[in-house]
mmCIF file of the N, C-alpha and C atoms, coordinates in Angstrom:
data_MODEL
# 
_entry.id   MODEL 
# 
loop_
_atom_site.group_PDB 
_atom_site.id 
_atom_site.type_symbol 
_atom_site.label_atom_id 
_atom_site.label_alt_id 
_atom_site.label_comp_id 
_atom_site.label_asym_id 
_atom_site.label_entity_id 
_atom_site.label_seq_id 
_atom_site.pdbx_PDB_ins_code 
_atom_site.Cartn_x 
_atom_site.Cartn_y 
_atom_site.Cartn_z 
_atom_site.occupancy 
_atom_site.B_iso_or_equiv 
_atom_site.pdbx_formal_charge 
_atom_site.auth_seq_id 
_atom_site.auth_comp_id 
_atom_site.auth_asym_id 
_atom_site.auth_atom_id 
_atom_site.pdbx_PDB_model_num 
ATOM 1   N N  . UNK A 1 1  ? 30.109 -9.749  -4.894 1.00 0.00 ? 1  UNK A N  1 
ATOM 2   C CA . UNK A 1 1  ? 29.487 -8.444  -4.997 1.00 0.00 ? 1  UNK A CA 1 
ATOM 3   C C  . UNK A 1 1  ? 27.961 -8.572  -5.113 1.00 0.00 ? 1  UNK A C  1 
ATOM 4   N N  . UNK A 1 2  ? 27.448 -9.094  -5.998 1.00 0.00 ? 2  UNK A N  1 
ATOM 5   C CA . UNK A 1 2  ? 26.138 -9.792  -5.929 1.00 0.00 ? 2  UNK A CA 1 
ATOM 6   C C  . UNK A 1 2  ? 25.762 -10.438 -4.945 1.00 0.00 ? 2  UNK A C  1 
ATOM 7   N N  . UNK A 1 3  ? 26.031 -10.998 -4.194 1.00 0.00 ? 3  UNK A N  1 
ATOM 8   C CA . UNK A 1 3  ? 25.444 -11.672 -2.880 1.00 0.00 ? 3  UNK A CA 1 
ATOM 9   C C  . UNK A 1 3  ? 25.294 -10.898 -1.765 1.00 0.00 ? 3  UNK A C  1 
ATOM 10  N N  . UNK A 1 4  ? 26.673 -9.410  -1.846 1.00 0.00 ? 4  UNK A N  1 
ATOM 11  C CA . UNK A 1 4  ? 26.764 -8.563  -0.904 1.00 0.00 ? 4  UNK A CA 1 
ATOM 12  C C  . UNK A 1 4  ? 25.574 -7.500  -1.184 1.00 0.00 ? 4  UNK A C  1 
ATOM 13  N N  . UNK A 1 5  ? 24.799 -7.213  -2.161 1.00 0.00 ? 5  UNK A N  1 
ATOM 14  C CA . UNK A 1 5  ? 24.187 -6.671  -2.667 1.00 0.00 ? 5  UNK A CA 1 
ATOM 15  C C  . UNK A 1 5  ? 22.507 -7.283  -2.471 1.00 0.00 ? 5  UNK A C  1 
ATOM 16  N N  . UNK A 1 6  ? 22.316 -8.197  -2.844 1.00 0.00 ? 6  UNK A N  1 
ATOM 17  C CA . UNK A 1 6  ? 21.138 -9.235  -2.294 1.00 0.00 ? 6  UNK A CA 1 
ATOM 18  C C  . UNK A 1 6  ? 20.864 -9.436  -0.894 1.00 0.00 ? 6  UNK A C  1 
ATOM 19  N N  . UNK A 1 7  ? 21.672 -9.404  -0.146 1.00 0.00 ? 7  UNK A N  1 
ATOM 20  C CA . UNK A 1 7  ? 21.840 -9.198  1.496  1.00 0.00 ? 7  UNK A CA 1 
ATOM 21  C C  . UNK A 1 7  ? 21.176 -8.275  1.724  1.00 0.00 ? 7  UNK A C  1 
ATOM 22  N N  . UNK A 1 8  ? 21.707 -7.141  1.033  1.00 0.00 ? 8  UNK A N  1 
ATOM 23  C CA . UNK A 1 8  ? 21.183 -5.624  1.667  1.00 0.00 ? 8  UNK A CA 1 
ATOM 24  C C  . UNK A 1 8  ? 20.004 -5.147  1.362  1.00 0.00 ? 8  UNK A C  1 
ATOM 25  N N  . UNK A 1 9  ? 19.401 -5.954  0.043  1.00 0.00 ? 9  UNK A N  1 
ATOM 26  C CA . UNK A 1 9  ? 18.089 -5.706  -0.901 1.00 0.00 ? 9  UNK A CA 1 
ATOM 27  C C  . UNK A 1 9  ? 16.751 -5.652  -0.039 1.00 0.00 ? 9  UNK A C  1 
ATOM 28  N N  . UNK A 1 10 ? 16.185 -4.866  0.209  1.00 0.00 ? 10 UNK A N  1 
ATOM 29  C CA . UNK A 1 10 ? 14.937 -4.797  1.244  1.00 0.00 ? 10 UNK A CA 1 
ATOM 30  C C  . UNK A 1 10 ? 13.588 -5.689  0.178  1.00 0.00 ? 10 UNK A C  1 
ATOM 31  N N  . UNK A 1 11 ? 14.231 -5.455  -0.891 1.00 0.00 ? 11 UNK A N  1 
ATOM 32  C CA . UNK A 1 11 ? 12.713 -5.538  -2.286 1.00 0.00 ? 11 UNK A CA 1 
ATOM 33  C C  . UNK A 1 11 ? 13.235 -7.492  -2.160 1.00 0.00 ? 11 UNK A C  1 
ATOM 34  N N  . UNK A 1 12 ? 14.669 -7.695  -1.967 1.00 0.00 ? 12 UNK A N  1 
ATOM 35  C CA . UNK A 1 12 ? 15.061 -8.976  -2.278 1.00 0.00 ? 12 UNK A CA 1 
ATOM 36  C C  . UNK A 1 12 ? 14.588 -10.477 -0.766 1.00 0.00 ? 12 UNK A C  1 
ATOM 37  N N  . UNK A 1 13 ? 14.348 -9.403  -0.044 1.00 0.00 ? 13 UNK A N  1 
ATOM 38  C CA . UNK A 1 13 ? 14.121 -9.957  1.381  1.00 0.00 ? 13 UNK A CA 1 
ATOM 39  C C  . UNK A 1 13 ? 12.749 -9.971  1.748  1.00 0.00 ? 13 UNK A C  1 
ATOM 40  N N  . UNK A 1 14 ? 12.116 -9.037  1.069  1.00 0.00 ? 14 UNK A N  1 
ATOM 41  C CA . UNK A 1 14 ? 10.610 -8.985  1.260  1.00 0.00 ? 14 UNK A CA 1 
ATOM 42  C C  . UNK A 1 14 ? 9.779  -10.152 0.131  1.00 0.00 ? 14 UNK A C  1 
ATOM 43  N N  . UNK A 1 15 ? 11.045 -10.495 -1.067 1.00 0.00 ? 15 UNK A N  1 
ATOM 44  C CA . UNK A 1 15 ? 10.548 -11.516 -2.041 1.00 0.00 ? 15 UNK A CA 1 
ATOM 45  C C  . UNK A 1 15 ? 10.511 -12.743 -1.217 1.00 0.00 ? 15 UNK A C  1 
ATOM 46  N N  . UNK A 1 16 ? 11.727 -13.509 -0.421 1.00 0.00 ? 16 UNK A N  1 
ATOM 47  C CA . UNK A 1 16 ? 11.788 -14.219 -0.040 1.00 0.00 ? 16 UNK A CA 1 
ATOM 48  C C  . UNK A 1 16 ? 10.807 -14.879 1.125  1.00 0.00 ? 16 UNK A C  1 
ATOM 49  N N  . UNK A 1 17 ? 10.803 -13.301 2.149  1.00 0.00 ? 17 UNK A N  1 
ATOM 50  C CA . UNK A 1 17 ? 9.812  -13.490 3.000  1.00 0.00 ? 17 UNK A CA 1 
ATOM 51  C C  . UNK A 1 17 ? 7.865  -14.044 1.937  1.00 0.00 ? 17 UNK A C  1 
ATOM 52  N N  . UNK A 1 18 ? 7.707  -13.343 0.967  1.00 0.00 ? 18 UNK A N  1 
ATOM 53  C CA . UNK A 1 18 ? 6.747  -14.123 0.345  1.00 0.00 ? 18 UNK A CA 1 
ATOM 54  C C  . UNK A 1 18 ? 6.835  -15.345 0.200  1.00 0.00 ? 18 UNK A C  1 
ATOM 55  N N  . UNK A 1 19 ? 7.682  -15.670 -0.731 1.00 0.00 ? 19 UNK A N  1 
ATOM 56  C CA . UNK A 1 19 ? 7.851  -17.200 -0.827 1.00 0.00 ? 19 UNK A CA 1 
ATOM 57  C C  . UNK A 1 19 ? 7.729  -17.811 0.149  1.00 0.00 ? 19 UNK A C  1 
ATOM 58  N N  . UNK A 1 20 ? 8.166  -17.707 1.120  1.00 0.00 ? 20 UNK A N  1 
ATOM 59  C CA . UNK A 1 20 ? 8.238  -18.290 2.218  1.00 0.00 ? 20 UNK A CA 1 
ATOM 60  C C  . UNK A 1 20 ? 6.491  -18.519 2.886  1.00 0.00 ? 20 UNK A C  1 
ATOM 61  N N  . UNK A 1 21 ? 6.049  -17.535 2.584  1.00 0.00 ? 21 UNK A N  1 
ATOM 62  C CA . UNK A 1 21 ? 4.375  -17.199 3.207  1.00 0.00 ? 21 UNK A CA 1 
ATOM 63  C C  . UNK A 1 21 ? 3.736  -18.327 2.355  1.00 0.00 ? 21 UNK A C  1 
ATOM 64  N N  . UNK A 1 22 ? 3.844  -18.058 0.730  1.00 0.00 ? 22 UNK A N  1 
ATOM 65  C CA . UNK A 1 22 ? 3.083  -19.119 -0.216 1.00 0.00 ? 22 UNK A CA 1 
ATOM 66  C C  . UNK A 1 22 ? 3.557  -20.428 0.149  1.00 0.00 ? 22 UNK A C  1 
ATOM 67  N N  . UNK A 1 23 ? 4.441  -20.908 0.583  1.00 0.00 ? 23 UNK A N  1 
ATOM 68  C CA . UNK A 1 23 ? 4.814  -22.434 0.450  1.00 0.00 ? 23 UNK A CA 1 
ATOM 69  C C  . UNK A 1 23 ? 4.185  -22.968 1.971  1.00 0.00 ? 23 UNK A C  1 
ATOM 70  N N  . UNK A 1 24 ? 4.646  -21.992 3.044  1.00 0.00 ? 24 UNK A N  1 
ATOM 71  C CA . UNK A 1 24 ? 3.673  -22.302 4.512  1.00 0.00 ? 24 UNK A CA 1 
ATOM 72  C C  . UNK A 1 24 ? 2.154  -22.449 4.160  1.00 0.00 ? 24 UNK A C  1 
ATOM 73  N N  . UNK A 1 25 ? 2.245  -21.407 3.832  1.00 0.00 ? 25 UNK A N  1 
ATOM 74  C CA . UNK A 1 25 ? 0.170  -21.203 3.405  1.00 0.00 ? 25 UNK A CA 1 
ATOM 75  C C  . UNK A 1 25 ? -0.400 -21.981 2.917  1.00 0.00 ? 25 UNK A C  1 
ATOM 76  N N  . UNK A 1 26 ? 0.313  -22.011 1.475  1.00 0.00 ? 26 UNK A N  1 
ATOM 77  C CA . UNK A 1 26 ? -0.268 -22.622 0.449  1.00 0.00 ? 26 UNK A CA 1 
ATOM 78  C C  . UNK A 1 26 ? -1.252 -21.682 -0.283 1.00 0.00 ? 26 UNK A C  1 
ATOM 79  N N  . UNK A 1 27 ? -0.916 -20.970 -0.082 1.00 0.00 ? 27 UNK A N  1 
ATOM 80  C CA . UNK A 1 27 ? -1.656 -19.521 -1.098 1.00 0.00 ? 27 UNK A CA 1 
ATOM 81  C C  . UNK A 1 27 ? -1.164 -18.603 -1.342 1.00 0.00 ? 27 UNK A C  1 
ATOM 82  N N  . UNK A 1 28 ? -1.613 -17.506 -1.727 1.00 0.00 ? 28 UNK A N  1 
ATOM 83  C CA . UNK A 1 28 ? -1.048 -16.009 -2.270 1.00 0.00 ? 28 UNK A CA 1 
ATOM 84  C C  . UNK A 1 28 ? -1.283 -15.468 -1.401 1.00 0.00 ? 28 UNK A C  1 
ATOM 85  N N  . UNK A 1 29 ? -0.871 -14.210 -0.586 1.00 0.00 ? 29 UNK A N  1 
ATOM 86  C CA . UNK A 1 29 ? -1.007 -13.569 0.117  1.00 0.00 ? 29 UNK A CA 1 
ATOM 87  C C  . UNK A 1 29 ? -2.044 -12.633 -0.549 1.00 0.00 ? 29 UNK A C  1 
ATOM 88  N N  . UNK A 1 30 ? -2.982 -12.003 0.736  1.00 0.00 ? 30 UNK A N  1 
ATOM 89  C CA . UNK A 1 30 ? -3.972 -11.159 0.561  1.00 0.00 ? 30 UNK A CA 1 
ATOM 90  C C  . UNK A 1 30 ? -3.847 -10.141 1.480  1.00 0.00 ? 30 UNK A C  1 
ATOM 91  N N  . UNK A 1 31 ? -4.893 -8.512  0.891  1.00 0.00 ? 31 UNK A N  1 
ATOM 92  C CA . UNK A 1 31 ? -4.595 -7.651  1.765  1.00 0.00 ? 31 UNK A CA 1 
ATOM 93  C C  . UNK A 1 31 ? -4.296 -7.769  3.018  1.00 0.00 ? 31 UNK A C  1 
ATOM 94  N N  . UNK A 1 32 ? -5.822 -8.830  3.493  1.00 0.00 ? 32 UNK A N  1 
ATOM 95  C CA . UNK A 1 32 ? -5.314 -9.178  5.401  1.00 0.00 ? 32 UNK A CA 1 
ATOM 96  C C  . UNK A 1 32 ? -4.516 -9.709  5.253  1.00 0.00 ? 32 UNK A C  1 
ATOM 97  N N  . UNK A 1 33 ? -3.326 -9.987  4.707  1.00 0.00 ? 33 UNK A N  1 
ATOM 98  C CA . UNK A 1 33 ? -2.304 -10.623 5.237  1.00 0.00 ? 33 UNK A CA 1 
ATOM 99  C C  . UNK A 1 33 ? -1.295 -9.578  5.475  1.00 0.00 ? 33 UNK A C  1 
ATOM 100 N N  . UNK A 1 34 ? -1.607 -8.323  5.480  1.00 0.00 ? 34 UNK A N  1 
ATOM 101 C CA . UNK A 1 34 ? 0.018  -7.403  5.579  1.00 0.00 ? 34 UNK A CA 1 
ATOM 102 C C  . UNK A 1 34 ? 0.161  -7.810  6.518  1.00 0.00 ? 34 UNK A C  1 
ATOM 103 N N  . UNK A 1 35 ? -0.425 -7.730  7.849  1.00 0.00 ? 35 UNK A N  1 
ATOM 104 C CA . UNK A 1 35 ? 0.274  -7.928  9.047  1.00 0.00 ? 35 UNK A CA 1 
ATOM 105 C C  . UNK A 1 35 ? 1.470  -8.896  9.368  1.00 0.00 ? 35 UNK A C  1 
ATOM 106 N N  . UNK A 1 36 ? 0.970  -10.087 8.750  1.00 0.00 ? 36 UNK A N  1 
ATOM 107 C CA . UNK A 1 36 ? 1.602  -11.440 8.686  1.00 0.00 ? 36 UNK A CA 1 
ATOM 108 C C  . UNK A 1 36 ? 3.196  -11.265 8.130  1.00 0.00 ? 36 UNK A C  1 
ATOM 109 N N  . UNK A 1 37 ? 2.752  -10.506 6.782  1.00 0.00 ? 37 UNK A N  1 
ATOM 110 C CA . UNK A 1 37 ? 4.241  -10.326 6.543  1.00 0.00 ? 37 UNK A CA 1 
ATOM 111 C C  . UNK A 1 37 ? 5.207  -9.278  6.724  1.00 0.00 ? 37 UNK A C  1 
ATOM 112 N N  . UNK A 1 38 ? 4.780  -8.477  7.813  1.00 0.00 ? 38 UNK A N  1 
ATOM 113 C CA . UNK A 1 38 ? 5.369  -7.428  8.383  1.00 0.00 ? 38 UNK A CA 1 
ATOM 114 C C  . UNK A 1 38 ? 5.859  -8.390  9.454  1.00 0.00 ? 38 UNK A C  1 
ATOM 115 N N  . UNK A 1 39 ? 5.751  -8.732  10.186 1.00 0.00 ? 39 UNK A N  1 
ATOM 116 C CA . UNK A 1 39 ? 5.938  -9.524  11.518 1.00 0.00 ? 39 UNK A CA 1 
ATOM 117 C C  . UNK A 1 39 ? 7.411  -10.416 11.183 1.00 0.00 ? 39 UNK A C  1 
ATOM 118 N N  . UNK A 1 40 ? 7.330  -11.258 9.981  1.00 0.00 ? 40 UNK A N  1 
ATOM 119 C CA . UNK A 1 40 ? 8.181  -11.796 9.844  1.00 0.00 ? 40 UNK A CA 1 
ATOM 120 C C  . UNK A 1 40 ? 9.567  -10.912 9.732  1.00 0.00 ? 40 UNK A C  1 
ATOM 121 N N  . UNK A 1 41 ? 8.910  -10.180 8.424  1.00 0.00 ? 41 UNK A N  1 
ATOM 122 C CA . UNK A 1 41 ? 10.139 -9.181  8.448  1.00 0.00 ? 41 UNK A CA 1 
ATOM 123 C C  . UNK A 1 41 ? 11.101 -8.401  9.290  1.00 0.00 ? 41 UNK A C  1 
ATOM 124 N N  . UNK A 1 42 ? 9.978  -7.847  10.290 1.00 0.00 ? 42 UNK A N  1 
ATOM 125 C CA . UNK A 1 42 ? 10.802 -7.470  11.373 1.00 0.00 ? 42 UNK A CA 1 
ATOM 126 C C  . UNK A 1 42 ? 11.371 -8.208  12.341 1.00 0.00 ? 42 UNK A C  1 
ATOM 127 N N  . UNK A 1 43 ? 11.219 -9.495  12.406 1.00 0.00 ? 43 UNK A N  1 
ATOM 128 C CA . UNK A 1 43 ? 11.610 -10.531 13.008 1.00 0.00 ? 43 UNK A CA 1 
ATOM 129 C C  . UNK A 1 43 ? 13.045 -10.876 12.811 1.00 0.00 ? 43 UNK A C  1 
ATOM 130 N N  . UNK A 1 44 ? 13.108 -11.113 11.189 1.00 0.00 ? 44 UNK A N  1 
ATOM 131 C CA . UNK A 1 44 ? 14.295 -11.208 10.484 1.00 0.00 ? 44 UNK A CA 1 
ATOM 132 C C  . UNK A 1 44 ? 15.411 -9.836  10.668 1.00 0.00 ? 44 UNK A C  1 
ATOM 133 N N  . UNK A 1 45 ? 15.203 -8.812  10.504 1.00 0.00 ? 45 UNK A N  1 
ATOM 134 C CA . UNK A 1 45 ? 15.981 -7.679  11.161 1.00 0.00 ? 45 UNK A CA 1 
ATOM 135 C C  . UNK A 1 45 ? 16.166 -7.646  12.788 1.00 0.00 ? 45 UNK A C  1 
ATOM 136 N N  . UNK A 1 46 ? 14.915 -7.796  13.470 1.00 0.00 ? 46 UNK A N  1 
ATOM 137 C CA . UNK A 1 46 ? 15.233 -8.007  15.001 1.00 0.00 ? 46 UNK A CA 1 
ATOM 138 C C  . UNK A 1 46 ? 16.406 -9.114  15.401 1.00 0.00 ? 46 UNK A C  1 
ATOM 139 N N  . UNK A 1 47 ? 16.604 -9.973  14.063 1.00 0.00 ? 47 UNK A N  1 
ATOM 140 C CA . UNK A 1 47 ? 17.112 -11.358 14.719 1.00 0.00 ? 47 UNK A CA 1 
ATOM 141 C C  . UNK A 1 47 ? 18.601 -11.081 13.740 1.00 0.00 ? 47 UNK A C  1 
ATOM 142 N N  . UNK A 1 48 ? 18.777 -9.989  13.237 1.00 0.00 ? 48 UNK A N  1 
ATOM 143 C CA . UNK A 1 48 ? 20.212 -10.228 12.725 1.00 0.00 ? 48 UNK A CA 1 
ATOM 144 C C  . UNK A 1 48 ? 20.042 -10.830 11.292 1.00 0.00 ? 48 UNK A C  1 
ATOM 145 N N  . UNK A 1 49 ? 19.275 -11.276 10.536 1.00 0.00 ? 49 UNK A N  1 
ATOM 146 C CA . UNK A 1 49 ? 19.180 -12.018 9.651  1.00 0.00 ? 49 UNK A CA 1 
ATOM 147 C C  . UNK A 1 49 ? 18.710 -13.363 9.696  1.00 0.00 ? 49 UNK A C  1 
ATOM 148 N N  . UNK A 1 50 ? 18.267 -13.700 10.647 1.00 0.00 ? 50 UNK A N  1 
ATOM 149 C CA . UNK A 1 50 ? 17.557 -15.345 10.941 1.00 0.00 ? 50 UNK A CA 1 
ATOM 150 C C  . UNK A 1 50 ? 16.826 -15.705 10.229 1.00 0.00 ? 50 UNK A C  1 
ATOM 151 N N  . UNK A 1 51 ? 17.054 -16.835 9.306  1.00 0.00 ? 51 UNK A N  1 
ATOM 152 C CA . UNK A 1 51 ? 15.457 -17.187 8.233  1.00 0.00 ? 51 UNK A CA 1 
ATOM 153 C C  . UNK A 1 51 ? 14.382 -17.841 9.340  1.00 0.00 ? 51 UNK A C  1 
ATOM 154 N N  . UNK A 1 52 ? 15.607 -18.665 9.912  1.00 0.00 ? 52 UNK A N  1 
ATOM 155 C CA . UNK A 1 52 ? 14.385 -19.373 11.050 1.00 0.00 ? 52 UNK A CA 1 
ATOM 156 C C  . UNK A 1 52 ? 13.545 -18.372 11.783 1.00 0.00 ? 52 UNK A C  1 
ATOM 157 N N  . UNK A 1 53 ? 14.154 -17.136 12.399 1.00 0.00 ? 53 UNK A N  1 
ATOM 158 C CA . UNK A 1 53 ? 12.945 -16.271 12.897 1.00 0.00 ? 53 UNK A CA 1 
ATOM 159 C C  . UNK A 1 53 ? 11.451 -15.979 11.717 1.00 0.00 ? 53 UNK A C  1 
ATOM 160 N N  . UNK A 1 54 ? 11.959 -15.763 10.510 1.00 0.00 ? 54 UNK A N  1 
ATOM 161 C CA . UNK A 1 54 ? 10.978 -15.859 9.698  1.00 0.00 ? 54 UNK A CA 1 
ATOM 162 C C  . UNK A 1 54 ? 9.800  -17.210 9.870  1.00 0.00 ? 54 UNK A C  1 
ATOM 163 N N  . UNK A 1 55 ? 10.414 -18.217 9.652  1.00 0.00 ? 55 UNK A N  1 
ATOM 164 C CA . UNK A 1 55 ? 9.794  -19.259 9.559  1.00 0.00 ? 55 UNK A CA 1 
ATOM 165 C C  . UNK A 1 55 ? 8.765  -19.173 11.192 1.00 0.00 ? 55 UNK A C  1 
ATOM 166 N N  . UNK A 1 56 ? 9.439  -19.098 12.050 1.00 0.00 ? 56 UNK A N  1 
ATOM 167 C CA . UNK A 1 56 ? 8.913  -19.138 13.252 1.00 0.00 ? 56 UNK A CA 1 
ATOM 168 C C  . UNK A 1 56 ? 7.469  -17.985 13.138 1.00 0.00 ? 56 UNK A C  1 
ATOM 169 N N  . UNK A 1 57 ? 8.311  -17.018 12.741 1.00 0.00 ? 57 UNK A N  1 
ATOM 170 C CA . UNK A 1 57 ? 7.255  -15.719 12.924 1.00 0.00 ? 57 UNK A CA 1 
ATOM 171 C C  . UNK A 1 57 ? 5.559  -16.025 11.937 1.00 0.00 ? 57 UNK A C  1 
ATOM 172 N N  . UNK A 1 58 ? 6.184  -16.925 10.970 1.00 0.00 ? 58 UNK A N  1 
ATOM 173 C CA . UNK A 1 58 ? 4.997  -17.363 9.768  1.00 0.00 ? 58 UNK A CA 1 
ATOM 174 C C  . UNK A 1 58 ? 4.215  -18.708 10.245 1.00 0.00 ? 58 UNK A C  1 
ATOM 175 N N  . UNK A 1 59 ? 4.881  -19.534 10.903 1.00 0.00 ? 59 UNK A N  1 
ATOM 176 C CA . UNK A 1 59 ? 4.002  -20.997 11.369 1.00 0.00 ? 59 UNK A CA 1 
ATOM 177 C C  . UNK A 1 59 ? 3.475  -20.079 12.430 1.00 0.00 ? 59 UNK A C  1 
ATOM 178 N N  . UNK A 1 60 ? 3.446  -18.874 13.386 1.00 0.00 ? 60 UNK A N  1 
ATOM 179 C CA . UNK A 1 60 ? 2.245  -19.095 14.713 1.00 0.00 ? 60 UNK A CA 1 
ATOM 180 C C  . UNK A 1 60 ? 1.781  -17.597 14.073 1.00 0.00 ? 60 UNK A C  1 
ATOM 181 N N  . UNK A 1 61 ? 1.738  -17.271 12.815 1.00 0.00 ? 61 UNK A N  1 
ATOM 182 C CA . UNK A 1 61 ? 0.718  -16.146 12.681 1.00 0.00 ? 61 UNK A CA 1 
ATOM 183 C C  . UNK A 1 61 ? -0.727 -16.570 12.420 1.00 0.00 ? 61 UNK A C  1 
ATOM 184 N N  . UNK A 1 62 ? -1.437 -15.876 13.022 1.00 0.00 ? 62 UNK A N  1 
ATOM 185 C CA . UNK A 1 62 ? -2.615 -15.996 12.640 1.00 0.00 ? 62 UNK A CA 1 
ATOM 186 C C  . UNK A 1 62 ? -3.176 -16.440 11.636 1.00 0.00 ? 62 UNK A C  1 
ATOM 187 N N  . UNK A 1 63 ? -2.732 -16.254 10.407 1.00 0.00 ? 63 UNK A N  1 
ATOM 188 C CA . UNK A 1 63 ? -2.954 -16.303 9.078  1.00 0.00 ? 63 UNK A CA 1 
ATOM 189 C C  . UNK A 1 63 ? -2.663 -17.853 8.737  1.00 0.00 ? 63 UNK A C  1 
ATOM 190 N N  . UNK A 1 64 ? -1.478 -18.541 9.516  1.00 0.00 ? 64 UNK A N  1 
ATOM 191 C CA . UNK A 1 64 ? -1.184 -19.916 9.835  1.00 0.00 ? 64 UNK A CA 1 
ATOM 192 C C  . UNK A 1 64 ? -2.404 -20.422 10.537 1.00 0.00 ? 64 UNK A C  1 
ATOM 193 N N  . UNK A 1 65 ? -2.547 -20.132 12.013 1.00 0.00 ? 65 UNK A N  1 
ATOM 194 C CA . UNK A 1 65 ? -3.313 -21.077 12.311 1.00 0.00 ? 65 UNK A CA 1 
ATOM 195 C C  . UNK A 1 65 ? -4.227 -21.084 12.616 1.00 0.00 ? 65 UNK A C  1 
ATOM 196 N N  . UNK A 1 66 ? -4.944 -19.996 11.603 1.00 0.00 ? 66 UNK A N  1 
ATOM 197 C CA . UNK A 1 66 ? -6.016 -20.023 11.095 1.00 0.00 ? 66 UNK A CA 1 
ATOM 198 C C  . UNK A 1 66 ? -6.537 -19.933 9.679  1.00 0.00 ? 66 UNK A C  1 
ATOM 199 N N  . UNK A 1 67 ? -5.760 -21.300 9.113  1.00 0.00 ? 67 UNK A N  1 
ATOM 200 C CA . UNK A 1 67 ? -5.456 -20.975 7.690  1.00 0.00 ? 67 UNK A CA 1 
ATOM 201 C C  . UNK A 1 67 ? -6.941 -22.330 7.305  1.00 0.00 ? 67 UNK A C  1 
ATOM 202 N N  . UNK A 1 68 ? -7.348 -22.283 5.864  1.00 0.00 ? 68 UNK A N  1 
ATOM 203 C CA . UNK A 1 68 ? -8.522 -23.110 5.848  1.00 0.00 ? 68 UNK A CA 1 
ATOM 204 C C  . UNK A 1 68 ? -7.493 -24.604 5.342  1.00 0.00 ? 68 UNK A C  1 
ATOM 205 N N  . UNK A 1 69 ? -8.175 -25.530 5.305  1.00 0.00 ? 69 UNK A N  1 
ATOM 206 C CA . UNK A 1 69 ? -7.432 -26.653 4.624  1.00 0.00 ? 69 UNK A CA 1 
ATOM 207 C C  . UNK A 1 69 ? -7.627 -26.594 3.271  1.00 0.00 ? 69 UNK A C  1 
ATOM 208 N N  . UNK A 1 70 ? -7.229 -27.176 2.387  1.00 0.00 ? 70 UNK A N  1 
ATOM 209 C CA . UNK A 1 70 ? -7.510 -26.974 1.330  1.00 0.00 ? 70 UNK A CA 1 
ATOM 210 C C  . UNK A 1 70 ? -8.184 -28.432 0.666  1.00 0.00 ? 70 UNK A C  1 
ATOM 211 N N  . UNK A 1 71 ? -9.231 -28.589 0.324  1.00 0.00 ? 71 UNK A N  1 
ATOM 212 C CA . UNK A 1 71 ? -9.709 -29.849 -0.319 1.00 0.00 ? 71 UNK A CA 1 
ATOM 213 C C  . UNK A 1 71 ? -9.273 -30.747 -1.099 1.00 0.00 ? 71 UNK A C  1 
# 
């Protein structure tokens, strides 16, 4: 019931899609970043539930590869 429930969670999918942004990035997301994480999201609904579309949609966003290095 809980898992069927977490599935459906828009607030629970939009957490993940973060996480997912901070660990690619390596930062916190910032205002310019809505775009970035809209893209994924709808990616993940376009794709049925695909994390990999996420992942995909987050390594060639802009925000990726044009991300600074970090020192």
């Amino acid at each position: 019931d809980l898992i069927d429930r977490l599935a459906r969670s828009t607030r629970a999918r939009q957490s993940i899609i973060r996480h997912a942004f901070r660990f690619f990035l390596g930062r916190n997301e910032m205002l310019s970043d809505s775009q970035t994480l809209i893209d994924p999201d709808n990616a993940y609904l376009d794709s049925g539930g695909s994390f990999r579309a996420v992942i995909i949609s987050l390594l060639t966003s802009d925000s990726f590869m044009y991300r600074k290095a970090n020192p």
